[in-house]
N, CA, C and O atoms as CSV, one atom per row, in Angstrom:
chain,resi,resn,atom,element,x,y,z
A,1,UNK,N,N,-13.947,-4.323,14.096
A,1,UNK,CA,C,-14.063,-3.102,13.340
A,1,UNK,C,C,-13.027,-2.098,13.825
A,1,UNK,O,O,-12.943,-1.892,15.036
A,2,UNK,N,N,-12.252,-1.475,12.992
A,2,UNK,CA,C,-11.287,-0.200,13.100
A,2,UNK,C,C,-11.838,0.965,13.563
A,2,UNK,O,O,-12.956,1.357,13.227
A,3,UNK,N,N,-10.925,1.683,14.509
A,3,UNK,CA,C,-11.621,2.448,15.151
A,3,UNK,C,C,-10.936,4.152,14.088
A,3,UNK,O,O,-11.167,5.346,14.284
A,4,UNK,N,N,-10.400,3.708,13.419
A,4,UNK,CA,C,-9.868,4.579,12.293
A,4,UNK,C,C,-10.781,5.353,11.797
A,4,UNK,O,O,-11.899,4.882,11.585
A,5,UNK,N,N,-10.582,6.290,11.597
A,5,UNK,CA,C,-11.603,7.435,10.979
A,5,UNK,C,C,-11.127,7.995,9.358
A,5,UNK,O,O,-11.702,8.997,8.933
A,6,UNK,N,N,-10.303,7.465,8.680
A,6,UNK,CA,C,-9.903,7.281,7.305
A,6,UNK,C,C,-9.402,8.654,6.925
A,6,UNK,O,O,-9.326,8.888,5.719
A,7,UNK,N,N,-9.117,9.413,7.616
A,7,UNK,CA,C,-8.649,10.985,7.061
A,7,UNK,C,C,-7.505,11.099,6.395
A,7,UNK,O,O,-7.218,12.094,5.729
A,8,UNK,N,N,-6.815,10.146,6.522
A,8,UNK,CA,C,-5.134,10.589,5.831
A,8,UNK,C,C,-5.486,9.337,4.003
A,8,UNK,O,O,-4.660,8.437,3.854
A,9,UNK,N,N,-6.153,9.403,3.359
A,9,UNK,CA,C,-6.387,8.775,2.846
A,9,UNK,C,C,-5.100,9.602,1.217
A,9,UNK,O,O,-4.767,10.782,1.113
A,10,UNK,N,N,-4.653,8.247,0.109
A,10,UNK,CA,C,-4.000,8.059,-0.891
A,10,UNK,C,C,-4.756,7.720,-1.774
A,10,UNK,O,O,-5.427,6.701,-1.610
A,11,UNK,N,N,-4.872,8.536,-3.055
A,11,UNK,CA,C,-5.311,7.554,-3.831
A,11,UNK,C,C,-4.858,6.463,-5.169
A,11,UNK,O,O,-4.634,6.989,-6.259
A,12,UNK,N,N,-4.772,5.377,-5.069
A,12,UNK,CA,C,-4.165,4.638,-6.232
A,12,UNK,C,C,-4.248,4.887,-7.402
A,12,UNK,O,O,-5.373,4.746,-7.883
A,13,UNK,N,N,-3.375,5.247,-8.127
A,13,UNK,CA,C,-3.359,5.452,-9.490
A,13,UNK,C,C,-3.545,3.956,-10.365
A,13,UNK,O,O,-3.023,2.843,-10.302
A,14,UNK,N,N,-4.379,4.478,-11.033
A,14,UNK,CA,C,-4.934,2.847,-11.895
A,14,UNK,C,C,-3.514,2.741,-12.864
A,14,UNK,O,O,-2.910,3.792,-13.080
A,15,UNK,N,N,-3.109,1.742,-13.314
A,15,UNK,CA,C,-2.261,1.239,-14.351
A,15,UNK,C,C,-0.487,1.478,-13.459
A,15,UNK,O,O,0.593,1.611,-14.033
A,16,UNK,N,N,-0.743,1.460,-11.978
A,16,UNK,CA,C,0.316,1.742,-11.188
A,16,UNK,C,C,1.149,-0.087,-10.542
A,16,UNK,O,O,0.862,-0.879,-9.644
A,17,UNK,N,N,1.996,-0.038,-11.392
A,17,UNK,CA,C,2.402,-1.880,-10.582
A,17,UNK,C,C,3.325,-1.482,-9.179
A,17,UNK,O,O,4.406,-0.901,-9.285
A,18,UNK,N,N,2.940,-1.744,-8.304
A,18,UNK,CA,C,2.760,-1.357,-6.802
A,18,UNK,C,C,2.664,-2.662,-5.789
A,18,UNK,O,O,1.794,-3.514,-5.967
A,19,UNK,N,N,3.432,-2.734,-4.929
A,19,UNK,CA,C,3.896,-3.890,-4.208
A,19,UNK,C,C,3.806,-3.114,-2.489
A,19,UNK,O,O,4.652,-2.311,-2.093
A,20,UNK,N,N,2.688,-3.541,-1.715
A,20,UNK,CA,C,2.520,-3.018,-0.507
A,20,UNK,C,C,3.190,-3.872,0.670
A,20,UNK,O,O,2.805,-5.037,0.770
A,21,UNK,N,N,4.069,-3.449,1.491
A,21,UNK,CA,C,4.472,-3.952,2.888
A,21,UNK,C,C,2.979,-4.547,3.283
A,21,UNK,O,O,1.933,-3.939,3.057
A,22,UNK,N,N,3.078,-5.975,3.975
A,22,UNK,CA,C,1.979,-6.233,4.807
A,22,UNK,C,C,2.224,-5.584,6.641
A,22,UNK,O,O,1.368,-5.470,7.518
A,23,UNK,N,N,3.170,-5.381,6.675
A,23,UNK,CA,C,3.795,-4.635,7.770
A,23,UNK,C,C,3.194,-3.600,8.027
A,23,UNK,O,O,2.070,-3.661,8.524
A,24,UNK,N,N,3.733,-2.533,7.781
A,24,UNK,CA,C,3.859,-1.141,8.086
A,24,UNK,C,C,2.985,-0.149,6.463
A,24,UNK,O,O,2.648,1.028,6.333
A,25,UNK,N,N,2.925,-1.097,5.716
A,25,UNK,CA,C,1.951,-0.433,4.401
A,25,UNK,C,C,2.737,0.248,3.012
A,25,UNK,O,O,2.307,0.265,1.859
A,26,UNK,N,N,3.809,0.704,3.445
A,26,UNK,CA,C,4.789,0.983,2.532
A,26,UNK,C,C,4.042,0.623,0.943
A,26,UNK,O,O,3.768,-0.565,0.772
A,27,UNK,N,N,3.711,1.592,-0.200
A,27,UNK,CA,C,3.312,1.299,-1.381
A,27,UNK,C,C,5.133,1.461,-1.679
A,27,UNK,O,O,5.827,2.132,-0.915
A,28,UNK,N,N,5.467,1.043,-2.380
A,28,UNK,CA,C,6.786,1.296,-3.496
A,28,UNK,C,C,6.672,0.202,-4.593
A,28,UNK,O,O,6.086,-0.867,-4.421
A,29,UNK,N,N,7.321,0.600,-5.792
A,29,UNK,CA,C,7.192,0.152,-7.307
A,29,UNK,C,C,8.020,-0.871,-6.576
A,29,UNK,O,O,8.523,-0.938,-5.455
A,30,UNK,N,N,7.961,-1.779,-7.832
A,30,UNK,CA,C,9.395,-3.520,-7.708
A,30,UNK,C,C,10.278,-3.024,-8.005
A,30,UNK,O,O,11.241,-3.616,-7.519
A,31,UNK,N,N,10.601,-2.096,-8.649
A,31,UNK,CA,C,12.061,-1.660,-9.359
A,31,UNK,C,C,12.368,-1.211,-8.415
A,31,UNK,O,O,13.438,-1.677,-8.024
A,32,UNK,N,N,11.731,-0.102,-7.459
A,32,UNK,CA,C,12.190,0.778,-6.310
A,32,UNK,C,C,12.804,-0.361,-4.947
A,32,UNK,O,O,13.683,-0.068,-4.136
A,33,UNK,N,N,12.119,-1.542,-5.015
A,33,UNK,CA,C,12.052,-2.593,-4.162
A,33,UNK,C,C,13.651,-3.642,-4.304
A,33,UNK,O,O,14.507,-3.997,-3.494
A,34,UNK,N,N,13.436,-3.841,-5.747
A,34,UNK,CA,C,14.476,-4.850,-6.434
A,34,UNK,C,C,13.926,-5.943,-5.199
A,34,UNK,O,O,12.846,-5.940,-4.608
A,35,UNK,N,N,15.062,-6.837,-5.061
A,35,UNK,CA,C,15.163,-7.925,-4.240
A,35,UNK,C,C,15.138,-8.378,-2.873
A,35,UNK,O,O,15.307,-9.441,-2.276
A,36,UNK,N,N,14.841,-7.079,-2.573
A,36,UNK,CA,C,15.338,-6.933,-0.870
A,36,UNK,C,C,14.487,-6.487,0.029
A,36,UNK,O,O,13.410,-6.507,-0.568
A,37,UNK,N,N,14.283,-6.054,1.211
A,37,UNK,CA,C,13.773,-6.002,2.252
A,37,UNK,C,C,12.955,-4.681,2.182
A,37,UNK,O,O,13.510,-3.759,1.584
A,38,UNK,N,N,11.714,-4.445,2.705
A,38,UNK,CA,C,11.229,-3.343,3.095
A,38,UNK,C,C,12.103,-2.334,3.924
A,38,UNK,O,O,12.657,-2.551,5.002
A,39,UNK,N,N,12.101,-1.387,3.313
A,39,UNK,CA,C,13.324,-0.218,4.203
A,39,UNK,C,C,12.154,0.550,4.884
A,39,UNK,O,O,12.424,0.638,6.081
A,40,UNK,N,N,11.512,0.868,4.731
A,40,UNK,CA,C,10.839,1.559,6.164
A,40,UNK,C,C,10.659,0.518,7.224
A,40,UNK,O,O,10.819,1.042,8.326
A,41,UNK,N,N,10.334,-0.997,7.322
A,41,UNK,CA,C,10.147,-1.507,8.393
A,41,UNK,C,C,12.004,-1.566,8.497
A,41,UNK,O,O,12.299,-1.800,9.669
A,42,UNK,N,N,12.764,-1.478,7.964
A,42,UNK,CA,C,14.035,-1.838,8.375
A,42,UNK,C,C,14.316,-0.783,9.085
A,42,UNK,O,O,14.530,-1.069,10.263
A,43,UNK,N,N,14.414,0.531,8.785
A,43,UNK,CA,C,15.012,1.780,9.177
A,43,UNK,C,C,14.029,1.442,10.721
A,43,UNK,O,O,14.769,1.121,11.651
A,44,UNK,N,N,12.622,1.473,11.060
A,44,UNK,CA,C,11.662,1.353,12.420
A,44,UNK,C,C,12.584,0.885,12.916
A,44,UNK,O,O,13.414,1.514,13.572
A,45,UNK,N,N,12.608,-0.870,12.581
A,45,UNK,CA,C,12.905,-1.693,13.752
A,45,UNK,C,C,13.989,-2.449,13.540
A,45,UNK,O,O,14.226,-3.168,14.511
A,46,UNK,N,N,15.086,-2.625,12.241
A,46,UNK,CA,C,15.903,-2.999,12.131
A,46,UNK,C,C,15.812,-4.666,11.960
A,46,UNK,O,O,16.746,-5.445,12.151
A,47,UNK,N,N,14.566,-4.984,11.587
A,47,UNK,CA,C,14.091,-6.375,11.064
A,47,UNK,C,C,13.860,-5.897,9.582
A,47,UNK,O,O,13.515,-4.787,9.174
A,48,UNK,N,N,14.211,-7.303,8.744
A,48,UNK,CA,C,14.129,-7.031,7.421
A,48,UNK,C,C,12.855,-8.223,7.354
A,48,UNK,O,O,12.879,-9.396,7.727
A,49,UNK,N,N,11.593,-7.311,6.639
A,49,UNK,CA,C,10.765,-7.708,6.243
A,49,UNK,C,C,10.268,-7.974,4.590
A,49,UNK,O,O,10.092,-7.125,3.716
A,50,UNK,N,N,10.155,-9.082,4.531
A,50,UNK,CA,C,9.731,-9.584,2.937
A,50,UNK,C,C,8.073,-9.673,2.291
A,50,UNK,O,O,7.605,-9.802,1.160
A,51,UNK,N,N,7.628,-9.559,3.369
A,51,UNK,CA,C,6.078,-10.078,3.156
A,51,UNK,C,C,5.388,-8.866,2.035
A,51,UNK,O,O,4.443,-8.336,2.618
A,52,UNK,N,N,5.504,-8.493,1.143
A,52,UNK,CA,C,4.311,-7.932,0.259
A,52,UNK,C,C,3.265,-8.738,-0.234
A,52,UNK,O,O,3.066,-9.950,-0.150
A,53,UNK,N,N,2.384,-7.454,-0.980
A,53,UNK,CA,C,1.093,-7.948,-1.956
A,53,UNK,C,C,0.989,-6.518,-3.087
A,53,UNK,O,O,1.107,-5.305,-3.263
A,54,UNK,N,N,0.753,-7.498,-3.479
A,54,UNK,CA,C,0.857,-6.777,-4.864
A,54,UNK,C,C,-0.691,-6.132,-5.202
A,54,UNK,O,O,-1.780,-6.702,-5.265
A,55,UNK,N,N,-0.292,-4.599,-5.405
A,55,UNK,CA,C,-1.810,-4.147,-5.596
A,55,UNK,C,C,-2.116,-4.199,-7.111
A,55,UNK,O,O,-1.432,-3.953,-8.104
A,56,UNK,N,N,-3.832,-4.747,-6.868
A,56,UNK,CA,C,-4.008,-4.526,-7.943
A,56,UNK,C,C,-4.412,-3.224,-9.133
A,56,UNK,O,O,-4.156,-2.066,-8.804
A,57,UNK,N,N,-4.922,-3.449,-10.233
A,57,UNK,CA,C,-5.528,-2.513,-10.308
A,57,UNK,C,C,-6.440,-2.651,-11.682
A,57,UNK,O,O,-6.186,-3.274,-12.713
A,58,UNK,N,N,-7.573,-1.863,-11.340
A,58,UNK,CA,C,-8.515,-2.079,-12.550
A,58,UNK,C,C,-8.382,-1.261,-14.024
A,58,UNK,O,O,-7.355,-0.716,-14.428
A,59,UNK,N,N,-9.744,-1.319,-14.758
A,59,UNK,CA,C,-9.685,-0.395,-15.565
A,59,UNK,C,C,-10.939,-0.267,-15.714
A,59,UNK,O,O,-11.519,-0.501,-16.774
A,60,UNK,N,N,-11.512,0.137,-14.612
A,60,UNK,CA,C,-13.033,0.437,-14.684
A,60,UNK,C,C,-13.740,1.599,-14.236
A,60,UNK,O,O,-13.268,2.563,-14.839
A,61,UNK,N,N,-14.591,1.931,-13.511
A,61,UNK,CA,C,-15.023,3.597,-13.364
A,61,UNK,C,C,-14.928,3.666,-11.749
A,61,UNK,O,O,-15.558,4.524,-11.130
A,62,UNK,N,N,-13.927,2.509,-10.965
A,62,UNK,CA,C,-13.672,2.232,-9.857
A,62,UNK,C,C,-12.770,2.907,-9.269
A,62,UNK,O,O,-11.778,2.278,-9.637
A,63,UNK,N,N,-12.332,3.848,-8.532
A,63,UNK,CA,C,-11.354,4.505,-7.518
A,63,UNK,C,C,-11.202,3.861,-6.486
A,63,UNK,O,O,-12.145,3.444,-5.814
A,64,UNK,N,N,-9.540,3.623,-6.108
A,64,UNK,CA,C,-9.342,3.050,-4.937
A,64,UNK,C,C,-8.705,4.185,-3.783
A,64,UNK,O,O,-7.987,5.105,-4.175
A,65,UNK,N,N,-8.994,4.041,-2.567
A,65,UNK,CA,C,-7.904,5.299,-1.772
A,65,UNK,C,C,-7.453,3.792,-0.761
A,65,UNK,O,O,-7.796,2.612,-0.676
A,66,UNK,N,N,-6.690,4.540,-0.261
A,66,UNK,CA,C,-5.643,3.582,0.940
A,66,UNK,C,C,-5.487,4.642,1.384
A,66,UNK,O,O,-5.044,5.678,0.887
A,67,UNK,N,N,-6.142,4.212,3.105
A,67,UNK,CA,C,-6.023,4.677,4.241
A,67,UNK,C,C,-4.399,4.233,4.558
A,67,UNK,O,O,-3.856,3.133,4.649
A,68,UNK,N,N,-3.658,6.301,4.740
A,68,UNK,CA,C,-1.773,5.594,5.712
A,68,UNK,C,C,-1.902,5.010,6.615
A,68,UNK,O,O,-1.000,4.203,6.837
A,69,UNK,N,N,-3.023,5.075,7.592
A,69,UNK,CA,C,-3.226,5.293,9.253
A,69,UNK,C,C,-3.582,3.861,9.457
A,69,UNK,O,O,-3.162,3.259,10.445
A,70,UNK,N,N,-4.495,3.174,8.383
A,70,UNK,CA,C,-4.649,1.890,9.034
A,70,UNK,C,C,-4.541,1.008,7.878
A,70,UNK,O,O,-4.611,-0.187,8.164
A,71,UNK,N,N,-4.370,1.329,6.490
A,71,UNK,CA,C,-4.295,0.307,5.492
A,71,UNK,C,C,-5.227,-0.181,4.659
A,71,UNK,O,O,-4.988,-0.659,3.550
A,72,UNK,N,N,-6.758,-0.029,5.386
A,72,UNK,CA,C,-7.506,-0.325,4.541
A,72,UNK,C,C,-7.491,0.329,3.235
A,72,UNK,O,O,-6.912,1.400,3.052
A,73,UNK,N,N,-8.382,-0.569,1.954
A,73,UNK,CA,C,-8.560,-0.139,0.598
A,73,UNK,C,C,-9.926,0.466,0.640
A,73,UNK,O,O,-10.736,-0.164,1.319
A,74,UNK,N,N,-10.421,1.723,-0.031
A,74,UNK,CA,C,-11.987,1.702,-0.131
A,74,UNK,C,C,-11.916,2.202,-1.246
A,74,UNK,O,O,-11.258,3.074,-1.814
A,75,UNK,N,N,-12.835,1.386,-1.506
A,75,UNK,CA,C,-13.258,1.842,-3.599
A,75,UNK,C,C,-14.392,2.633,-3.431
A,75,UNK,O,O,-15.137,2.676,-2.452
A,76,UNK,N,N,-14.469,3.390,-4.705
A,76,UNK,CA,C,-15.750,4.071,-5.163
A,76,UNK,C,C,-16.117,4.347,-6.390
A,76,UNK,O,O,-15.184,4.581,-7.159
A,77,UNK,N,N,-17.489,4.410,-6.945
A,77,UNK,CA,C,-17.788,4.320,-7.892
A,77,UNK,C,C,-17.744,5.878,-8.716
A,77,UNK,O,O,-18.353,6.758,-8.109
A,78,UNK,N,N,-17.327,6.144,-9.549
A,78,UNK,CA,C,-17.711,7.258,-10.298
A,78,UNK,C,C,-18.818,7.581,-10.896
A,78,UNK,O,O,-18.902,8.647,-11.504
């Protein structure tokens, strides 16, 4: 269990196509991305990282936030 206390929390915009660093968390669009490497883990540490996931997203009475601090997703119901 995370010892994170969720305060810096984002919230996902539904109908948003969004590609997250498994790294460092980075949300950025594919277009913003194109073909290439995560630039915030590049600019850190000067390793080029490829690993995303693609967020999803609903169309239901569901809210998602993403914690910056540790990454987790937490939904809620409206």
């Amino acid at each position: 269990m995370s010892d994170c206390l969720h305060k810096n929390l984002v919230l996902i915009i539904e109908n948003s196509n969004k590609l997250r660093c498994k790294t460092c968390h980075l949300t950025i669009t594919p277009e913003e991305l194109g073909n290439n490497h995560c630039p915030e883990c590049y600019e850190a540490t000067g390793k080029k990282q490829y690993d995303f996931e693609e967020i999803i997203t609903n169309h239901s009475d569901v809210s998602q936030y993403r914690c910056e601090d540790c990454g987790v997703i937490i939904k809620t119901e409206s």
